[in-house]
C-alpha positions, 0 to 999 in steps of 0.5 A: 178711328174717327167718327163724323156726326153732322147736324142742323139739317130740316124741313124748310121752307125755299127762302129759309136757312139752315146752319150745319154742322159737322163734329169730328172725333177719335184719333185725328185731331188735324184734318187739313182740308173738310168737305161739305158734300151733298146727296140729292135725291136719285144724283150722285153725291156731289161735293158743295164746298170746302175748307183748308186749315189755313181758311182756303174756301171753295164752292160750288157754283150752285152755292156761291154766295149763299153758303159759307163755309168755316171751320174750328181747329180747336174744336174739330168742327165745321160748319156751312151756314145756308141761306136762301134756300131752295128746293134743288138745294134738298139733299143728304148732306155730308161732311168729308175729309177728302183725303181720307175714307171717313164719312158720317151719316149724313144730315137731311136738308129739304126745302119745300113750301 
């Protein structure tokens, strides 16, 4: 079993930033590729970026240059560092080992002025 808690989400204003972050825990100890995945409001979940155990990034190009994405091994834990928020960047976000089922509960993101 394996449990994902993400956090650092709020309310901020277009402009602001946000830094989430997303600890794993239970019998996997070495995912090999997180995701961060976002959920706007009334869109399908759509993925924002991801990382391999090697460091490999990739982002959506909604988000490039604005958000970074990093990861801990050691620790199980990834983080996506967001500035310059916007209001389209709203949403419930995720993180998601792509190659597995596992999801948390989600951290709400809302930019508004």
């Amino acid at each position: 079993q394996v449990q994902l808690v993400e956090s650092g989400g709020g309310l901020v204003q277009p402009g602001g930033s946000l830094r989430l972050s997303c600890a794993a825990s239970g019998s996997i100890f070495s995912i090999r590729t997180m995701g961060w995945y976002r959920q706007p409001p009334g869109n399908q979940r759509e993925l924002v970026a991801s990382i391999t155990t090697g460091g490999t990034t990739n982002y959506a190009d909604s988000v490039k240059g604005r958000f970074t994405i990093s990861r801990d091994n050691a620790k199980n834990t990834v983080y996506l560092q967001m500035i310059n928020l916007k209001p389209e960047d709203t949403a419930v976000y995720y993180c998601h080992p792509p190659a597995t089922r596992f999801w948390g509960q989600g951290t709400q993101v809302t930019v508004s002025s």
